[in-house]
N, C-alpha and C positions, 0 to 999 in steps of 0.2 A: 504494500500500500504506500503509495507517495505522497506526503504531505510537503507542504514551502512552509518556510522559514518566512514569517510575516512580522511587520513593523507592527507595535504592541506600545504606545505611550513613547516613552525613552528607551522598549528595551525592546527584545526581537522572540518570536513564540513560536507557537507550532497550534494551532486547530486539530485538537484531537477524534473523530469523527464517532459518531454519537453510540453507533454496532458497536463499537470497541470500549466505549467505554461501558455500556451495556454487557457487554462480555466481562469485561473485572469487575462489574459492580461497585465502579465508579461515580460520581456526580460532582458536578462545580463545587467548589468551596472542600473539597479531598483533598487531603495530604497524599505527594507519592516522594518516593527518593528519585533523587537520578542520579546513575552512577555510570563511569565510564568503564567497559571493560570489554579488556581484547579490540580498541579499537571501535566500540559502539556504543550507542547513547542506552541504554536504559532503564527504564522507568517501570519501579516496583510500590504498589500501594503500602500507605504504613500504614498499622495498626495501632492509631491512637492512645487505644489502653493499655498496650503494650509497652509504647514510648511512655508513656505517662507514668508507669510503671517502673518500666526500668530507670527511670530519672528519679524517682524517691529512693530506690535502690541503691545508686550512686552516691546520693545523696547522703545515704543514713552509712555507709563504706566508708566514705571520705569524714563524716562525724569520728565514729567510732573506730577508726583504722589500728590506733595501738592494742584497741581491747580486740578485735579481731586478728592481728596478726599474733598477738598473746595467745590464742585460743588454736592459730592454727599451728601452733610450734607442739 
């Protein structure tokens, strides 16, 4: 499927067409990653309560890091 690289405000985008994003069970206003690999663009939906999640996790790691590193010795 070919899409163009379209002028978007100040910045440059892409029109995702509407079958595909129906296929991932995506909508406007979705978070996705983009990532480059092997040379291609892409684009994997995030799971919000996941990120959200693992960002308390981190969170509460980087708190408590000496009582955890204590714990894993």
């Amino acid at each position: 499927m070919n899409v163009a690289i379209r002028k978007i405000g100040n910045s440059e985008g892409i029109i995702i067409p509407k079958e595909v994003l129906d296929r991932m069970g995506l909508k406007a206003g979705d978070n996705v990653n983009l990532a480059e690999e092997a040379g291609q663009l892409v684009l994997k939906p995030i799971d919000d309560d996941f990120a959200r999640q693992l960002e308390h996790a981190e969170r509460f790691m980087d708190k408590y890091k000496v009582a955890l590193k204590k714990l894993a010795e």
